[in-house]
C-alpha positions as CSV (number, residue, x, y, z in Angstrom):
1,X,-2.5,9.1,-54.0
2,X,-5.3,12.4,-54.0
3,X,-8.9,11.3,-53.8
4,X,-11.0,12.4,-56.9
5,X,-12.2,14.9,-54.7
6,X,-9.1,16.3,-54.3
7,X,-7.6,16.3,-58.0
8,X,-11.1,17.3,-59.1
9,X,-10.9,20.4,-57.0
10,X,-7.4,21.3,-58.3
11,X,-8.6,20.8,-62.0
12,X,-11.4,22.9,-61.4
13,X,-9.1,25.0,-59.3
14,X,-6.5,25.0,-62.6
15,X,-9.1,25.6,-65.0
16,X,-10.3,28.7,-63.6
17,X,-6.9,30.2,-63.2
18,X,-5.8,29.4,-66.6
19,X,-9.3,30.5,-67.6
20,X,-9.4,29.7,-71.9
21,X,-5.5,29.1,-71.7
22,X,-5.2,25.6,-72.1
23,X,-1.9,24.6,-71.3
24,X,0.5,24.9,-68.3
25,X,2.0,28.0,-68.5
26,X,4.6,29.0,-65.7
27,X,4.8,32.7,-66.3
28,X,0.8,33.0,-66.6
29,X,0.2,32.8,-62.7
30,X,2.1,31.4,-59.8
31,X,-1.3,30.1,-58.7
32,X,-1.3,28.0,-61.2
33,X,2.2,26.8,-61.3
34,X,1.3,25.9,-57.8
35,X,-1.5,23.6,-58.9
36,X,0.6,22.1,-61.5
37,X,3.1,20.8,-59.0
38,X,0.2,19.7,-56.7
39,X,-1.4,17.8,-59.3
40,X,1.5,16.4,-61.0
41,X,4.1,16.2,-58.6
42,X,7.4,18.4,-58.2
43,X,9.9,17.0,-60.3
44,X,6.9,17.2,-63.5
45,X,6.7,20.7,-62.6
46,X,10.3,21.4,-62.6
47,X,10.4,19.6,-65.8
48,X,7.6,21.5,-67.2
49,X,9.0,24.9,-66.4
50,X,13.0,24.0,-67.9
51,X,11.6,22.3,-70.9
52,X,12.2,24.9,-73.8
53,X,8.4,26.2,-75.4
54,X,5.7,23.7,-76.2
55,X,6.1,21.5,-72.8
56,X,4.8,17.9,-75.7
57,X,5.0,15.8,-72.3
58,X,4.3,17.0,-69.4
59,X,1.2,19.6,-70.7
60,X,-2.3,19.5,-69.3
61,X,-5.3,20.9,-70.9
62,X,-7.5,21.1,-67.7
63,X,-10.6,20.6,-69.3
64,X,-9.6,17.5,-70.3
65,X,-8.2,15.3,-67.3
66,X,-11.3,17.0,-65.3
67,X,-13.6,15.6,-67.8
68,X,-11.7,12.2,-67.4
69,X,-11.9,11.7,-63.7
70,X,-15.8,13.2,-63.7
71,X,-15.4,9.5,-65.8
72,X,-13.8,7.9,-63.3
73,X,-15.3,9.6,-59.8
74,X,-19.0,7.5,-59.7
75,X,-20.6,10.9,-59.4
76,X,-24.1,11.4,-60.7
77,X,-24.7,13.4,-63.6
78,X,-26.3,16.1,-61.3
79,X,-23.9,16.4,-59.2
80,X,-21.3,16.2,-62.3
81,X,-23.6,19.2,-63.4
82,X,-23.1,21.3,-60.1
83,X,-19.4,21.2,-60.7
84,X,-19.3,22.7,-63.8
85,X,-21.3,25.7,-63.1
86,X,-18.3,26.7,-61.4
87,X,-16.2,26.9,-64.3
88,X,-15.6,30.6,-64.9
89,X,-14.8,30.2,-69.3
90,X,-17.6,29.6,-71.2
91,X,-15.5,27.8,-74.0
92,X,-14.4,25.2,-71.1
93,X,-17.9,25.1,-69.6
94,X,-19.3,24.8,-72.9
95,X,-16.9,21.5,-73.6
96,X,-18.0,20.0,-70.3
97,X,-21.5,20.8,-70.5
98,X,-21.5,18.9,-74.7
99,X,-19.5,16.0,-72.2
100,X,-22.5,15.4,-70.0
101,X,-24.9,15.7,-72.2
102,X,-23.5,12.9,-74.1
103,X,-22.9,10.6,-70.7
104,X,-26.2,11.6,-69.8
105,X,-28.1,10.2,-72.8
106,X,-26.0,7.1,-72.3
107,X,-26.9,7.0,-69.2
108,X,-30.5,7.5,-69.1
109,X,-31.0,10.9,-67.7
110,X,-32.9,12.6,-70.8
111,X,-34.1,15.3,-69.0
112,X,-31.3,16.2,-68.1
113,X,-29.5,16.3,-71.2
114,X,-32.3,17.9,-72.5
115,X,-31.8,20.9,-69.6
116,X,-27.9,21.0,-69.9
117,X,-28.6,21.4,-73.6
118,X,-30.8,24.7,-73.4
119,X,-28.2,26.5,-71.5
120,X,-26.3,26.0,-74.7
121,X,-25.2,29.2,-76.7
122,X,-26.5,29.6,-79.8
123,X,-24.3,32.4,-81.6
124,X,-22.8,31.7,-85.0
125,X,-23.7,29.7,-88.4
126,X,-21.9,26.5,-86.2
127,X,-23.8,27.1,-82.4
128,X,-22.7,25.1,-79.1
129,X,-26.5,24.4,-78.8
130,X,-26.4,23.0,-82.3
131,X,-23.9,20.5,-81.3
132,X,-25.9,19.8,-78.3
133,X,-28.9,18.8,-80.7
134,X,-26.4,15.9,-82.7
135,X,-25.7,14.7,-79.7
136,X,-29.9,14.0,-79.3
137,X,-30.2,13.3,-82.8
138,X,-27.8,10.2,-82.7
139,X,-29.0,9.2,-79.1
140,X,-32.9,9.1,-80.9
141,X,-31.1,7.5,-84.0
142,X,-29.1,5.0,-81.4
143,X,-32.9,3.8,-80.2
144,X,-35.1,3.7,-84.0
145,X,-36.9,6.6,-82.4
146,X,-37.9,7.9,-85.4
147,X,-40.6,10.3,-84.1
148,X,-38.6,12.4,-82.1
149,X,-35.4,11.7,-84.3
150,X,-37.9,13.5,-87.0
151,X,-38.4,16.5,-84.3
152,X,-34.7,16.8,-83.1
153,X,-33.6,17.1,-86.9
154,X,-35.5,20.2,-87.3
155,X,-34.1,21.8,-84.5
156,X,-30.7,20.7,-86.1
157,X,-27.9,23.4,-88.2
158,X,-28.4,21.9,-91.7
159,X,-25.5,23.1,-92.8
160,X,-23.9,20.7,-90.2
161,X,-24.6,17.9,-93.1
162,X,-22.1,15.1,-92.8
163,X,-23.2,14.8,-89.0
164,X,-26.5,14.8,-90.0
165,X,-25.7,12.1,-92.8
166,X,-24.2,10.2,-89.8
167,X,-26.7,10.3,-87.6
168,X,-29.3,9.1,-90.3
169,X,-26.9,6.0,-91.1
170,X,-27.3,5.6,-87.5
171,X,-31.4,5.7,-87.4
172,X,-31.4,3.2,-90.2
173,X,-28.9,0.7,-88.8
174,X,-31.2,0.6,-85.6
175,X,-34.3,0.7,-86.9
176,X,-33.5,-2.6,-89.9
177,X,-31.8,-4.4,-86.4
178,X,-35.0,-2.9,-84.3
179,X,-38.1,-3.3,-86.7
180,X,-36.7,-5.1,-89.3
181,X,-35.3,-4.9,-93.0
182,X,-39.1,-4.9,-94.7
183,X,-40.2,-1.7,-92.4
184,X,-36.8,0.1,-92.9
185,X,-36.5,-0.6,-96.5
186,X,-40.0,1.2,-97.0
187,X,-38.2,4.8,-94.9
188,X,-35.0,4.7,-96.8
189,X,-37.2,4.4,-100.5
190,X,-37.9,8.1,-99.6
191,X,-36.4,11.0,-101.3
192,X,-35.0,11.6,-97.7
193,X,-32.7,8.8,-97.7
194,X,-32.0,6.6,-100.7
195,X,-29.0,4.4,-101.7
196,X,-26.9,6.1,-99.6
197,X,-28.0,4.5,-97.0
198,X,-28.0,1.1,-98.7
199,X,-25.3,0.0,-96.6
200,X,-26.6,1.0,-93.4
201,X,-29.7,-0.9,-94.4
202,X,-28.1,-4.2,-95.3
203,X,-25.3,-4.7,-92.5
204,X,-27.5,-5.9,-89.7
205,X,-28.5,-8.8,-91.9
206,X,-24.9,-10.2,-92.0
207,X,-25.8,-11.8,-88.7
208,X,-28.1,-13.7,-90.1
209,X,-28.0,-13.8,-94.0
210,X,-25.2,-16.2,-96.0
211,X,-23.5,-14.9,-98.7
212,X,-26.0,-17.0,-101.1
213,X,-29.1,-15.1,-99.4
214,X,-27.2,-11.3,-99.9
215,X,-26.8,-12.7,-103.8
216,X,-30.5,-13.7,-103.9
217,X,-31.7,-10.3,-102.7
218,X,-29.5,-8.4,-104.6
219,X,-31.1,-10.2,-107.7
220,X,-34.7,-10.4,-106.8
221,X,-35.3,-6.5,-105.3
222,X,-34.6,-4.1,-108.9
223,X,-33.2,-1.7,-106.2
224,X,-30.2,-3.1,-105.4
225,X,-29.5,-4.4,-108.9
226,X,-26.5,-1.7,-109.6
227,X,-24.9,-2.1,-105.6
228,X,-21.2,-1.9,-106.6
229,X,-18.8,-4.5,-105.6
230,X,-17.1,-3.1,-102.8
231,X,-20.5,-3.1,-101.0
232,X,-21.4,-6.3,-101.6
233,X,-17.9,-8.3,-100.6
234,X,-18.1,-5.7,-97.5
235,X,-21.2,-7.4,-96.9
236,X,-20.2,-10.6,-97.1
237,X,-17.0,-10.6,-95.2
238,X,-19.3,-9.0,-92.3
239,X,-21.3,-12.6,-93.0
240,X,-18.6,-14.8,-92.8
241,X,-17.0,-13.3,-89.7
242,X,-20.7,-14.1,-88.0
243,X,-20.7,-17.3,-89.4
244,X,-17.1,-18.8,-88.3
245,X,-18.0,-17.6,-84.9
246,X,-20.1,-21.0,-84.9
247,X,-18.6,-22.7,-87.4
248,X,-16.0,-23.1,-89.9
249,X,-16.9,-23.8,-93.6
250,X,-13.9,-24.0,-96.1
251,X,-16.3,-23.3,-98.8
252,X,-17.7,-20.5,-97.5
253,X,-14.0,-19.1,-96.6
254,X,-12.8,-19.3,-100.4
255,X,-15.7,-17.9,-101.4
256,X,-14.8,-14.9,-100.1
257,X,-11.5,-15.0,-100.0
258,X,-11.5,-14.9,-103.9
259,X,-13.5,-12.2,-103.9
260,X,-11.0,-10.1,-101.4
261,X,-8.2,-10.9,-103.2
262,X,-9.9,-9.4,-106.5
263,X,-9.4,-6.1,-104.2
264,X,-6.8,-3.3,-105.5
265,X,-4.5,-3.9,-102.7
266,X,-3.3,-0.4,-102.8
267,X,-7.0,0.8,-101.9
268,X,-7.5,2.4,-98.4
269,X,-9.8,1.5,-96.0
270,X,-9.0,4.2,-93.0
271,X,-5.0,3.5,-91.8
272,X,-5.1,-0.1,-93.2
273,X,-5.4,-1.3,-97.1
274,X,-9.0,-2.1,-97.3
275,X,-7.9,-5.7,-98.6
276,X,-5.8,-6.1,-95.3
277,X,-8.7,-5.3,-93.0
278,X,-10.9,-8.2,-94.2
279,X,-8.1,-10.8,-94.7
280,X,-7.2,-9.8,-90.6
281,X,-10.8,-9.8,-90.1
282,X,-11.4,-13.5,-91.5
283,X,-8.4,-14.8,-90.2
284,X,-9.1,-13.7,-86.7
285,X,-12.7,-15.2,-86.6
286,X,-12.1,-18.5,-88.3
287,X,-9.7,-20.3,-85.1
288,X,-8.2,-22.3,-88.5
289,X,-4.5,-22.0,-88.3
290,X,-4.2,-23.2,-91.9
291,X,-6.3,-20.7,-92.8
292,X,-5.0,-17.6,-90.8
293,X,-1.7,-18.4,-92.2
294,X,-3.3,-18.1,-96.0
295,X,-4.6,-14.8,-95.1
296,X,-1.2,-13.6,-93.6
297,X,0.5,-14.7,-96.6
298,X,-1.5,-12.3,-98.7
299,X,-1.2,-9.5,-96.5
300,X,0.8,-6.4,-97.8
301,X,1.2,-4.4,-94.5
302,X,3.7,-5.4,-91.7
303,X,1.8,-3.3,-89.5
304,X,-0.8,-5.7,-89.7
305,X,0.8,-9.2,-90.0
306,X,2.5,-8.3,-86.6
307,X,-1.1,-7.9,-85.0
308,X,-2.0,-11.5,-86.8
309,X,1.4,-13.0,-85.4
310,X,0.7,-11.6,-82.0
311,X,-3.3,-13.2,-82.7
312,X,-1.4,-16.3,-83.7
313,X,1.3,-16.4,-80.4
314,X,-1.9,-16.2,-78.2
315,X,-3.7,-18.5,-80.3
316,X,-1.3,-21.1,-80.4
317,X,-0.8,-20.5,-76.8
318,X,-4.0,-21.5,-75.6
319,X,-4.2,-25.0,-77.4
């Protein structure tokens, strides 16, 4: 097995031969071909070069695995950095350089982030550099840093607005965990935000609200008089997965189950039927057998009663 040294070395090695081709290419450069087979092994390589145009298995896009093992190598970020200033495309450096900007926020290293980040290009309505400044936006946002979330934004491509729209769903989820709902609520009032952000606003109090205290705000504060339905039992399952973490109530459970079920189950909520993914979600969180088989009856997608079944095999497993 290569040290990450080694397979490192041949990425980089790779990457500069293929410069901004992406995949393995056996007619580009022998070179290359030769890196391939180190990387991957011979028999991959001869597979690779008999396999008739787009090689679906056995491809690499260099930038890629070498961004992967910087991931698993235990390097520091500045070292991480050094690397990449060897990497001869711009495009591929540009990827990498976006990559550790976003492991070093996580990380801690702002200064660096903020360095890696100027060396950014800034051509064209959509710049590199632009990206580079989401990337600080959401880590600001991630915090309830709201000062210098304010002084990134500017610095941000406007036209860029669904990330931005993100990253502002972001600040207020943070801050209403951070500094509370009472503080937040006062920020998202402004013409700035608004009941778009409603949601983002609300969800951190599922941890502690019931559904009863959701209906009494909704009631008491005139701005969330006209919150549609779908927000609200959103809401609420989010309450009642928090709550039968503790402890399961069976009036509490029907109370939102009757609500789900008044879902259209043909309505999408990402891959899964929206009504699927909070029947899975309160059946997984309840540990009630009798109640994770109601749920499963009412499901509509196989898909997703074999990941309750599978829930129920280890479930029943472990009594």
């Amino acid at each position: 097995m290569k040290s990450i040294d080694t397979k490192i070395e041949l990425l980089l090695k790779g990457l500069n031969i293929s410069k901004d081709f992406e995949y393995f290419d056996s007619s580009l450069d022998s070179a290359l071909e030769d890196v391939y087979g180190q990387l991957c092994g011979e028999e991959e390589l001869e597979i690779a070069k008999n396999m008739n145009g787009y090689p679906k298995r056995y491809h690499t896009t260099w930038a890629w695995p070498l961004r992967n093992t910087f991931d698993e190598s235990g390097y520091s970020n500045q070292k991480i950095a050094e690397i990449i200033k060897k990497v001869i495309s711009q495009r591929h450096k540009d990827f990498l350089h976006l990559y550790l900007i976003e492991k070093s926020l996580k990380d801690g290293d702002i200064e660096l982030a903020k360095e890696l980040l100027m060396e950014l290009p800034v051509e064209g309505d959509y710049s590199v550099r632009a990206n580079g400044y989401l990337h600080l936006l959401k880590h600001y946002a991630s915090l309830g840093d709201i000062e210098n979330f304010n002084n990134t934004l500017k610095l941000c491509n406007k036209k860029q607005r669904q990330d931005i729209f993100h990253a502002k769903a972001i600040l207020i989820n943070s801050l209403s965990r951070i500094k509370g709902f009472d503080y937040t609520f006062q920020i998202v009032s402004k013409k700035d935000y608004g009941e778009k952000f409603y949601f983002a606003l609300l969800e951190p109090l599922a941890t502690s609200y019931e559904v009863e205290d959701f209906e009494k705000l909704f009631v008491s504060q005139p701005a969330f008089h006209n919150i549609h339905m779908g927000m609200r039992i959103n809401l609420y399952v989010k309450s009642l997965v928090e709550k039968q973490k503790l402890a399961f109530s069976e009036e509490r459970f029907n109370k939102v189950f009757d609500l789900v079920m008044t879902i259209d189950p043909k309505e999408k909520g990402g891959d899964w039927r929206l009504r699927d993914i909070y029947l899975f979600d309160m059946a997984v969180s309840c540990g009630n057998l009798e109640v994770i088989e109601k749920c499963k009856k009412n499901l509509i997608s196989p898909k997703v009663k074999k990941e309750l079944n599978a829930y129920i095999k280890k479930l029943k497993a472990n009594d």
